[in-house]
C-alpha positions, -999 to 999 in steps of 0.1 A, spaced: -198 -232 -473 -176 -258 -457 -164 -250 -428 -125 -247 -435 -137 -218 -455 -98 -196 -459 -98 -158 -449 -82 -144 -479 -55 -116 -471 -51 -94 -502 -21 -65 -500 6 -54 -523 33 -54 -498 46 -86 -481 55 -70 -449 14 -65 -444 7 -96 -456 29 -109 -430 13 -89 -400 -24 -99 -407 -14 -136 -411 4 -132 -378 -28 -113 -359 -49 -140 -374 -33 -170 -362 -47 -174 -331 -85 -178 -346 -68 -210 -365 -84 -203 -396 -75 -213 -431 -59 -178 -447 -41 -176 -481 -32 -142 -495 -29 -124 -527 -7 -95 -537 -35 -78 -559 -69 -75 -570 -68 -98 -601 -54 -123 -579 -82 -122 -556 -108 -121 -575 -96 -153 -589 -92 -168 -557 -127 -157 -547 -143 -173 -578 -124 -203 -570 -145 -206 -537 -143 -217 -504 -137 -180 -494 -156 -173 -462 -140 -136 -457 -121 -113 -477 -95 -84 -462 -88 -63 -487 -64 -33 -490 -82 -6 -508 -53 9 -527 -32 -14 -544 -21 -18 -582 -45 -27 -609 -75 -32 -594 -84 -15 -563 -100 -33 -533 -129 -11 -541 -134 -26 -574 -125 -61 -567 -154 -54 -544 -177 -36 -572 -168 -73 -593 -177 -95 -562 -212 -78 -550 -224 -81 -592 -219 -123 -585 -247 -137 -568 -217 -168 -556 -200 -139 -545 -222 -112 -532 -225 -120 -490 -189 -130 -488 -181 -100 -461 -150 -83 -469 -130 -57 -443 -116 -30 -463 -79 -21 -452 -61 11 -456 -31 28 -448 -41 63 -457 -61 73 -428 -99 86 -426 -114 96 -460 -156 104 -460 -156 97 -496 -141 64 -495 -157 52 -463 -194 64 -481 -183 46 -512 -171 16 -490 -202 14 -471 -223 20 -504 -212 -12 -518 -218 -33 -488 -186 -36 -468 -184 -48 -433 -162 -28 -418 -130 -4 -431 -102 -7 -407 -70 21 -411 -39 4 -409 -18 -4 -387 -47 -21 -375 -52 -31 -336 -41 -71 -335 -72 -77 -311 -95 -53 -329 -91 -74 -360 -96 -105 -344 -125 -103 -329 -139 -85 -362 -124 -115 -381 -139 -139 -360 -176 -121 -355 -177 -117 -393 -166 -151 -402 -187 -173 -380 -221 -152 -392 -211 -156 -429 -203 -193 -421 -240 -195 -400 -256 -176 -433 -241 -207 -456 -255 -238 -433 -288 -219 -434 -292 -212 -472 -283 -250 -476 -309 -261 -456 -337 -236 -470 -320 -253 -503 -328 -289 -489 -359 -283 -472 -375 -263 -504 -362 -297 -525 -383 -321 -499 -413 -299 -503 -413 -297 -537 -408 -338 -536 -433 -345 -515 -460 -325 -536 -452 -341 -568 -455 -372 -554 -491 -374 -548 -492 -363 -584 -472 -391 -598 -494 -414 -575 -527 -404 -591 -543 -427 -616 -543 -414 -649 
């Protein structure tokens, strides 16, 4: 993934949108946002998404199934996503959110700092996970080079 991968900010109300871009702007990242779940998903199968906050409840389609869509892609599956919501502690949906491979499920208003340093953690380790897949990817390509070429060497 290159590296000015965008944080996508996904809420139905403007006012949060707002906040996180504000919170975020000190890790100078690329952000973009989306006011609900159709939205992101396109955004996300666009690419160059390194990390996805995602209010849970919105119209349409939930966070929770924009996150059921992304994990089924295997372009999409390790994207981390941070789960936002303004309802307070729930069991079911922090099970259900953990279940389906979220990195973390933050209860709004969320803590400036807190979601910084989340941001940045989960973003730089996605970013690392993308560099090393490419060079498994290029290394596995050389191997697999340099053993057909003995064979395309070989008298016949």
């Amino acid at each position: 993934m290159p590296s000015d991968a965008k944080i996508l900010i996904v809420d139905d109300h403007e006012h949060t949108l707002f906040a996180l871009e504000s919170a975020l702007a000190p890790l100078g990242h690329r952000t973009d946002r989306a006011t609900n779940g159709d939205e992101a998903l396109k955004q996300v199968l666009r690419g160059q998404v390194g990390l996805l906050l995602l209010d849970v409840r919105m119209p349409g389609i939930s966070g929770l199934d924009v996150v059921r869509h992304l994990r089924r892609l295997k372009q999409t599956r390790h994207i981390p996503v941070i789960l936002l919501t303004g309802f307070g502690y729930d069991h079911d949906l922090t099970a259900t959110a953990f279940r389906l491979g979220v990195a973390d499920l933050l209860t709004k208003p969320v803590d400036p700092w807190v979601l910084r340093t989340k941001v940045h953690y989960l973003y730089d380790a996605h970013q690392r996970r993308q560099a090393l897949e490419e060079e498994v990817r290029v290394l596995r390509a050389r191997v697999a080079a340099q053993t057909r070429a003995p064979d395309a060497a070989a008298p016949a």
